[in-house]
MARLUM-987142 format. One record per residue (C-alpha): residue number from 0; residue in one letter; x, y, z. Coordinates in nm, 3 decimals. Layout:
// MARLUM-987142
+-------+------+---------+---------+---------+
! vexba ! nupa !       X !       Y !       Z !
+-------+------+---------+---------+---------+
!   NUM !    A !       X !       Y !       Z !
...
+-------+------+---------+---------+---------+
This chain:
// MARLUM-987142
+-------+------+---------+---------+---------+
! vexba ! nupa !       X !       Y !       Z !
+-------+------+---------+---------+---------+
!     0 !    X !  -2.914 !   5.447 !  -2.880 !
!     1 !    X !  -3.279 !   5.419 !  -2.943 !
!     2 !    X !  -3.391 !   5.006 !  -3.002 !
!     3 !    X !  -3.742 !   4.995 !  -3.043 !
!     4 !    X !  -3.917 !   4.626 !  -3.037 !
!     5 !    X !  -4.253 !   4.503 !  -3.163 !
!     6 !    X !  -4.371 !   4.230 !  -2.979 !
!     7 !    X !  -4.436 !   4.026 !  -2.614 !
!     8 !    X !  -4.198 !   4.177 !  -2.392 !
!     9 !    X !  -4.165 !   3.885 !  -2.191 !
!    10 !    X !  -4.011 !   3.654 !  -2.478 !
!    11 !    X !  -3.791 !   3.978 !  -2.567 !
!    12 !    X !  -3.679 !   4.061 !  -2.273 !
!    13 !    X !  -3.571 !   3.695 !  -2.243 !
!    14 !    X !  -3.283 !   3.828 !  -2.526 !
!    15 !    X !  -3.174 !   4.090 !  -2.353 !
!    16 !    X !  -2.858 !   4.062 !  -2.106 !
!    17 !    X !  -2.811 !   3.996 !  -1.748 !
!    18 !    X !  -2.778 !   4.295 !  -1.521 !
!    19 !    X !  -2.808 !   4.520 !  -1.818 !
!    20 !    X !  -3.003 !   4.769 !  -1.747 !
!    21 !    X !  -3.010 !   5.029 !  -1.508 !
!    22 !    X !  -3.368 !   5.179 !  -1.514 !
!    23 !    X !  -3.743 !   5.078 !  -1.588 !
!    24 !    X !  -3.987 !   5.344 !  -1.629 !
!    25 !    X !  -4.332 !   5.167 !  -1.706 !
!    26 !    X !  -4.712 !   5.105 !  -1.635 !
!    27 !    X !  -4.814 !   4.760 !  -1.680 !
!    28 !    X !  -5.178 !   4.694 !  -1.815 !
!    29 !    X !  -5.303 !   4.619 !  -1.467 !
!    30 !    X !  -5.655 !   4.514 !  -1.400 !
!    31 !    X !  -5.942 !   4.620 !  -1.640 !
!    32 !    X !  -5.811 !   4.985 !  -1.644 !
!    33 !    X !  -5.536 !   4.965 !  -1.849 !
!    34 !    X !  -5.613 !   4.716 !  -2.135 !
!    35 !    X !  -5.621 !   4.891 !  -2.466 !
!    36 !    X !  -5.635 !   4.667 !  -2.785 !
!    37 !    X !  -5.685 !   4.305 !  -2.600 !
!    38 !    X !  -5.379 !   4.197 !  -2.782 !
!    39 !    X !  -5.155 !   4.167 !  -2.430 !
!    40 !    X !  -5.295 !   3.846 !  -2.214 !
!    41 !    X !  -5.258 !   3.982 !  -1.885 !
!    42 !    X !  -5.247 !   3.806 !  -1.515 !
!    43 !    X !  -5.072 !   3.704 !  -1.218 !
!    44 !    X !  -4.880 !   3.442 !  -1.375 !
!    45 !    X !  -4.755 !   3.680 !  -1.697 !
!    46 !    X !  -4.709 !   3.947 !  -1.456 !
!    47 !    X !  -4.484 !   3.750 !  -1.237 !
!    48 !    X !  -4.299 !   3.624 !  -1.546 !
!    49 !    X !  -4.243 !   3.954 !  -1.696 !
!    50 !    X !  -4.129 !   4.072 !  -1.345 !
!    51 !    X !  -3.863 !   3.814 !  -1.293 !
!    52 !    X !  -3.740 !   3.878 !  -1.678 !
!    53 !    X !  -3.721 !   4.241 !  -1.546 !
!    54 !    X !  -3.530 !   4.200 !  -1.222 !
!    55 !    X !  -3.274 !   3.968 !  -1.409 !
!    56 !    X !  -3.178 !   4.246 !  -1.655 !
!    57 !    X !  -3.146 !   4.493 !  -1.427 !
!    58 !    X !  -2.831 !   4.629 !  -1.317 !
!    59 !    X !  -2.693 !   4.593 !  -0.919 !
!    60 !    X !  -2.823 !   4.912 !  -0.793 !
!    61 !    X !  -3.064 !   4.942 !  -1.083 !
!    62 !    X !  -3.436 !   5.082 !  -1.032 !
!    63 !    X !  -3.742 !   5.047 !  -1.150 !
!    64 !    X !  -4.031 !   5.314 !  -1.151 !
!    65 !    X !  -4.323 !   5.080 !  -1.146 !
!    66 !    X !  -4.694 !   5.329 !  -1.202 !
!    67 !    X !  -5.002 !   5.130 !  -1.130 !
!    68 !    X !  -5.320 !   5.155 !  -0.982 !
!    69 !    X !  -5.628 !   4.955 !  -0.885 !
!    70 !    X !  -5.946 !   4.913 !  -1.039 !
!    71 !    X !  -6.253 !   4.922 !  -0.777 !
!    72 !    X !  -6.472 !   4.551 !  -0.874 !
!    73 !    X !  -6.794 !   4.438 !  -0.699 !
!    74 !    X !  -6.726 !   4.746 !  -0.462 !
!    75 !    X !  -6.394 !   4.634 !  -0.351 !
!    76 !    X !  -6.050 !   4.773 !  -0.477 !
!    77 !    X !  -5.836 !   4.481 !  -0.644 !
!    78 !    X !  -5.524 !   4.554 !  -0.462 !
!    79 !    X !  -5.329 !   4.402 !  -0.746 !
!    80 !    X !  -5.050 !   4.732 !  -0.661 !
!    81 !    X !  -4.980 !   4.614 !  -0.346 !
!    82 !    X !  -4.999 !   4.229 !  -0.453 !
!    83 !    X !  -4.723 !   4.344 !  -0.765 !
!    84 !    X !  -4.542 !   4.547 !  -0.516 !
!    85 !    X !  -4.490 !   4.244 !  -0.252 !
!    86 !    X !  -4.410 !   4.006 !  -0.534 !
!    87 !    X !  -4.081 !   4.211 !  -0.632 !
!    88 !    X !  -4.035 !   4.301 !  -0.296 !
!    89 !    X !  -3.875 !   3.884 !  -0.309 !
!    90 !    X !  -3.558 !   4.025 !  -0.521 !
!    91 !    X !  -3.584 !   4.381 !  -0.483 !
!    92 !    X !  -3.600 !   4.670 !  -0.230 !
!    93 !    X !  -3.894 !   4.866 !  -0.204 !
!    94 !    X !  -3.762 !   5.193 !  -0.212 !
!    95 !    X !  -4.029 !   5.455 !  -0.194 !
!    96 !    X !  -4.401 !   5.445 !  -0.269 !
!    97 !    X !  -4.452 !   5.742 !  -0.470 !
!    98 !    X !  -4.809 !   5.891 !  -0.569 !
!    99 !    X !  -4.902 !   6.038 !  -0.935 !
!   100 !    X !  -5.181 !   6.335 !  -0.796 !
!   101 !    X !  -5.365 !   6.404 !  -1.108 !
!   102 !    X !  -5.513 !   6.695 !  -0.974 !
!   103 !    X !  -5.883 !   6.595 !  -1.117 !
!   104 !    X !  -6.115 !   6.338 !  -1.176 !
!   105 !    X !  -6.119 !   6.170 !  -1.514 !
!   106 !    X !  -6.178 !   5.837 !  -1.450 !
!   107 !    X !  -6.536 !   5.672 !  -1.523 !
!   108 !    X !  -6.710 !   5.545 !  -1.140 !
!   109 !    X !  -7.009 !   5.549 !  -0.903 !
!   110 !    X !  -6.918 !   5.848 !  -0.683 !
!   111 !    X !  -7.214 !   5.788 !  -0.469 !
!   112 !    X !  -7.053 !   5.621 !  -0.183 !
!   113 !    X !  -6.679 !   5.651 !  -0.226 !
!   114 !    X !  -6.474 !   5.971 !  -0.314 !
!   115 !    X !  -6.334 !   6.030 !  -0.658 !
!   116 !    X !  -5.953 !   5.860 !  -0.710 !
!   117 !    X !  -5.732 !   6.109 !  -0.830 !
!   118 !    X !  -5.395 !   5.917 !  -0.797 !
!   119 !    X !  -5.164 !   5.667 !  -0.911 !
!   120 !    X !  -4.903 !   5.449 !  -0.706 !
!   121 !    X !  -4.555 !   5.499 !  -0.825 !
!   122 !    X !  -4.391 !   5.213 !  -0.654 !
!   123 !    X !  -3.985 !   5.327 !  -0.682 !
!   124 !    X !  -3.795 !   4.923 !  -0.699 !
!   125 !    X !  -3.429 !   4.895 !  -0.610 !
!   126 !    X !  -3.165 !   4.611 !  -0.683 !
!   127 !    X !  -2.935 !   4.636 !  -0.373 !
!   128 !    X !  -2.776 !   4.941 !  -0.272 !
!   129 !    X !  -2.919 !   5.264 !  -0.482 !
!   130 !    X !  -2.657 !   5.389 !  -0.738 !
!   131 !    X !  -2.818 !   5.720 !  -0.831 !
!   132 !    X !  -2.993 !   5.954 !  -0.709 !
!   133 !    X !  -3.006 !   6.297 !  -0.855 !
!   134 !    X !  -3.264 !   6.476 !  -0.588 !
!   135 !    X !  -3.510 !   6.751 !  -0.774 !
!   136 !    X !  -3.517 !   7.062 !  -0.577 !
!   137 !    X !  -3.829 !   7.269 !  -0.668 !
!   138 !    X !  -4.046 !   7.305 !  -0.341 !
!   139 !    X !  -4.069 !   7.642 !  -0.296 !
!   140 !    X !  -3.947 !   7.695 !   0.111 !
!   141 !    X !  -4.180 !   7.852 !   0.339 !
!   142 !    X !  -3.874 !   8.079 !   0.497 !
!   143 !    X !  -3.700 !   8.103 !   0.145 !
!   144 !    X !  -3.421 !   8.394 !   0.103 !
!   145 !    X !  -3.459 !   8.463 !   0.471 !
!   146 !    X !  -3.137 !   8.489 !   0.675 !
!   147 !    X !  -3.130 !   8.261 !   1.009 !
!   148 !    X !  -2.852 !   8.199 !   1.260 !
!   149 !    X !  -2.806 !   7.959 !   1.512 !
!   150 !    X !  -2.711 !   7.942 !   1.851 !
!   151 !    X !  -2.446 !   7.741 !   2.093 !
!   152 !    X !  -2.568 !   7.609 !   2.488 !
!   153 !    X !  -2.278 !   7.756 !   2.685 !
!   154 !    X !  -2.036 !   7.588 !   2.981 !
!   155 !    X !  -2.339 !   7.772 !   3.208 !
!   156 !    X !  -2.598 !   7.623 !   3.041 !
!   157 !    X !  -2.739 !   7.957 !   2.849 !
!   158 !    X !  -2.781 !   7.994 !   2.506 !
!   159 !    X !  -2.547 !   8.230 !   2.274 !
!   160 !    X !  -2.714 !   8.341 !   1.947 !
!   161 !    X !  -2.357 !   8.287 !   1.668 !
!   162 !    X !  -2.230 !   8.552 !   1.513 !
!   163 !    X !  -2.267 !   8.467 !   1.151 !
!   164 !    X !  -2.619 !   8.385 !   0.982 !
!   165 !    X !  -2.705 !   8.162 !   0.695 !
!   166 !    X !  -2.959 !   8.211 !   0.398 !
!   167 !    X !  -3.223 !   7.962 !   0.442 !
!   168 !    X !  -3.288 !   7.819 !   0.049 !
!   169 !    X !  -3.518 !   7.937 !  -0.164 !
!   170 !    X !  -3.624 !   7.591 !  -0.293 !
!   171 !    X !  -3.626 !   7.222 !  -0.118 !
!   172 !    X !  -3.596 !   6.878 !  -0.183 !
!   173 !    X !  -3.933 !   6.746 !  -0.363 !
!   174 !    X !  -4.138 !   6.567 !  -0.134 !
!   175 !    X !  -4.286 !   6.166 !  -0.255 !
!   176 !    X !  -4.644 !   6.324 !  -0.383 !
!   177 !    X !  -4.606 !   6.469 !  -0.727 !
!   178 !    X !  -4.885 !   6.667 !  -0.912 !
!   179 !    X !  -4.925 !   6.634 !  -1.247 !
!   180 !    X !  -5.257 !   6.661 !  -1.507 !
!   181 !    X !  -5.282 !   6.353 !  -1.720 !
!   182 !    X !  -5.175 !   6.367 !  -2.087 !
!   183 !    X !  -5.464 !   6.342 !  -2.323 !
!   184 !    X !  -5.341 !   6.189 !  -2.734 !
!   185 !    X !  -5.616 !   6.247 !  -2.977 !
!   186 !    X !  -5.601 !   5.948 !  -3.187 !
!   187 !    X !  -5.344 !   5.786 !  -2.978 !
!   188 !    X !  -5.272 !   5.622 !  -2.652 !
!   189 !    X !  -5.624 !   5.629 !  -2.452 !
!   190 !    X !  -5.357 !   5.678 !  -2.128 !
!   191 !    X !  -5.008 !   5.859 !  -2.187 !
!   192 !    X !  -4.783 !   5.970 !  -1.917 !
!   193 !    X !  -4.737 !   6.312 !  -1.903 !
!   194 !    X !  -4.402 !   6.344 !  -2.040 !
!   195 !    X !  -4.251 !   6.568 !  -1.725 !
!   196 !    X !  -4.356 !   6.311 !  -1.447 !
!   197 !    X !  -4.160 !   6.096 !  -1.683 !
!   198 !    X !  -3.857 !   6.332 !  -1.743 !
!   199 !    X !  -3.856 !   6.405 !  -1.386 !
!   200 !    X !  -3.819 !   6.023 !  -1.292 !
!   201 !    X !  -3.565 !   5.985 !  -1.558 !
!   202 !    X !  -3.326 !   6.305 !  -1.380 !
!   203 !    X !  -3.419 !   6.196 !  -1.070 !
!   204 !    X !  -3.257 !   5.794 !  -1.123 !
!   205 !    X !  -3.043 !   5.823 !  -1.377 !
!   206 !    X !  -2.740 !   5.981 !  -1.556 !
!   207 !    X !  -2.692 !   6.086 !  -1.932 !
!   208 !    X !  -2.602 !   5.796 !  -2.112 !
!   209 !    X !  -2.770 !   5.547 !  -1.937 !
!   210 !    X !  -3.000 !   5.224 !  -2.044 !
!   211 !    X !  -3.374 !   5.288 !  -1.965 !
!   212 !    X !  -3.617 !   5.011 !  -2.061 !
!   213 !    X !  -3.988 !   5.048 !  -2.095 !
!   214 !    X !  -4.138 !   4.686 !  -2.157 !
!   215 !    X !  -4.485 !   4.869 !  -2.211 !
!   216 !    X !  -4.390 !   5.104 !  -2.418 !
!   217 !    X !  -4.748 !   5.251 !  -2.512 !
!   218 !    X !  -4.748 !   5.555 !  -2.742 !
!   219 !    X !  -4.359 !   5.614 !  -2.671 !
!   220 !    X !  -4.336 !   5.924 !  -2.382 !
!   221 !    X !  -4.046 !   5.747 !  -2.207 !
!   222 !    X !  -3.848 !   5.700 !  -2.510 !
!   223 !    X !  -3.908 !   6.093 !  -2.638 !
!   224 !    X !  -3.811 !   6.188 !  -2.298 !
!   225 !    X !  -3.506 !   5.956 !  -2.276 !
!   226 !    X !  -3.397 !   6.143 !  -2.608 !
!   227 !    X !  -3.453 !   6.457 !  -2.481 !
!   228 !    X !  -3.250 !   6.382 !  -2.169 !
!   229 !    X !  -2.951 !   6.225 !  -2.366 !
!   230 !    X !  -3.107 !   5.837 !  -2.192 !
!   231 !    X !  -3.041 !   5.501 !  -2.397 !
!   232 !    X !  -3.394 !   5.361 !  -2.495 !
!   233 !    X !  -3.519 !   5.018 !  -2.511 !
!   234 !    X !  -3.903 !   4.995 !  -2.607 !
!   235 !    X !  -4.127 !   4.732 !  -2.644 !
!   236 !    X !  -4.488 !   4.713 !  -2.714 !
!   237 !    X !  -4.734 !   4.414 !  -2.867 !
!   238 !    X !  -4.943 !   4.667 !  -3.025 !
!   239 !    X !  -4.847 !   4.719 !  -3.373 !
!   240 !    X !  -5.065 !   5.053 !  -3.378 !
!   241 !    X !  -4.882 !   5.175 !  -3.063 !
!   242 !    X !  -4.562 !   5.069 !  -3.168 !
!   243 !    X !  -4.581 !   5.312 !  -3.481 !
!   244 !    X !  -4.721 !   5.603 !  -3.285 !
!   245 !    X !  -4.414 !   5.577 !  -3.040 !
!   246 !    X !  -4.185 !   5.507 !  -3.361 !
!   247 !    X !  -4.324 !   5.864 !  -3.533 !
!   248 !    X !  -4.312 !   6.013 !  -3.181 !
!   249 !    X !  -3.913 !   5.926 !  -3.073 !
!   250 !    X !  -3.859 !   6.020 !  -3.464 !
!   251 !    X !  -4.010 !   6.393 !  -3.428 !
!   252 !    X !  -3.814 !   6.433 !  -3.089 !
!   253 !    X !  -3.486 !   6.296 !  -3.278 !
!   254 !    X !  -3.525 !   6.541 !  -3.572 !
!   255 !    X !  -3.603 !   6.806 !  -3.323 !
!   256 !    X !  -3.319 !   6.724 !  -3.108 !
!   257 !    X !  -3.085 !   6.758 !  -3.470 !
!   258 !    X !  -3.228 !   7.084 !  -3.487 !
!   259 !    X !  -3.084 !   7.255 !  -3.163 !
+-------+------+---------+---------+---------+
């Protein structure tokens, strides 16, 4: 299922169901970084609307994958992340706090006192008790392939090395920092996620066939991704010229899908 919406998310999401969805994957237009074509009013009071519209559809063990950052104003970072991330903290547990490494500088600042920001916070939001968690295991191990054994403290207080030995794994469990280059759209979306940061939050907390709502949809990466990854998509956006890039977008990746 792929239900795409043009319009205010907050007065749309006010049709959508109670506890009905099990993950958000989003960026809000935060601050003066992320405002596009004007057409979204956007403060603390919409903000904390749209977030309590949010944490009313979500499922019991839903999440929400919340990317934001701060602009820097009068030589002082905002801190609206960490004033967004307290306000849900009222319904919701605060999981993790992820960062989006970008690996370079692309941003437009004074560099002369202050070092170049190069990340995003990925604030990870949970309704109660986690349902899912699918861990991504691709950290290459330091000791990986190498055979180890153990040993056992004896009745005289010496150690005895054990007879068998285990292969330590090649690979680990992902650590909270993830790399990733930003996505540049020629004609498009002035700031697209890179579609495997969002594939890889979509594996990591959810399962095929579930509900994933982005209320800022943007130029559509979470919806191609949820149809690559067999996800339910809900999409919203106010921008008409947004909304049709996404639309063409989730399209291609439908007609591709048909294909294999």
């Amino acid at each position: 299922m792929i239900d795409l919406r043009l319009g205010d998310c907050l007065e749309i999401m006010k049709n959508i169901p109670d506890k009905s969805i099990d993950l958000v994957v989003t960026s809000p237009p935060y601050d003066n970084l992320r405002t596009y074509t004007g057409e979204q009013e956007w403060n603390q009071k919409v903000f904390e609307d749209i977030a309590f519209e949010i944490v009313r559809i979500l499922k019991e063990g839903g999440i929400i994958v919340w990317i934001v950052g701060d602009a820097t104003i009068n030589g002082s970072e905002t801190g609206t992340s960490f004033k967004q991330a307290l306000y849900f903290k009222n319904w919701l547990n605060l999981h993790d706090t992820m960062i989006w490494s970008k690996g370079g500088f692309s941003a437009v600042g004074a560099l002369k006192n202050r070092y170049a920001p190069v990340f995003e916070y990925m604030f990870i939001f949970t309704k109660g008790k986690i349902k899912t968690f699918n861990a991504i295991k691709d950290r290459k191990t330091k000791h990986g392939g190498e055979k180890a054994g153990g040993t056992v403290r004896q009745k005289d207080g010496t150690m005895k090395r054990m007879s068998k030995y285990m292969t330590i794994n090649t690979f680990g469990q992902r650590f909270n920092i993830w790399e990733q280059s930003p996505h540049r759209q020629r004609g498009g979306h002035p700031a697209p996620f890179p579609i495997a940061l969002i594939k890889d939050h979509i594996n990591s907390w959810s399962n095929e066939g579930d509900i994933v709502l982005d209320p800022f949809m943007g130029s559509g990466t979470t919806g191609v991704a949820c149809k690559n990854l067999n996800r339910n998509f809900i999409g919203i956006d106010i921008s008409s010229k947004y909304f049709d890039i996404a639309k063409k977008r989730i399209e291609d990746a439908t007609n591709q899908t048909k294909l294999l």
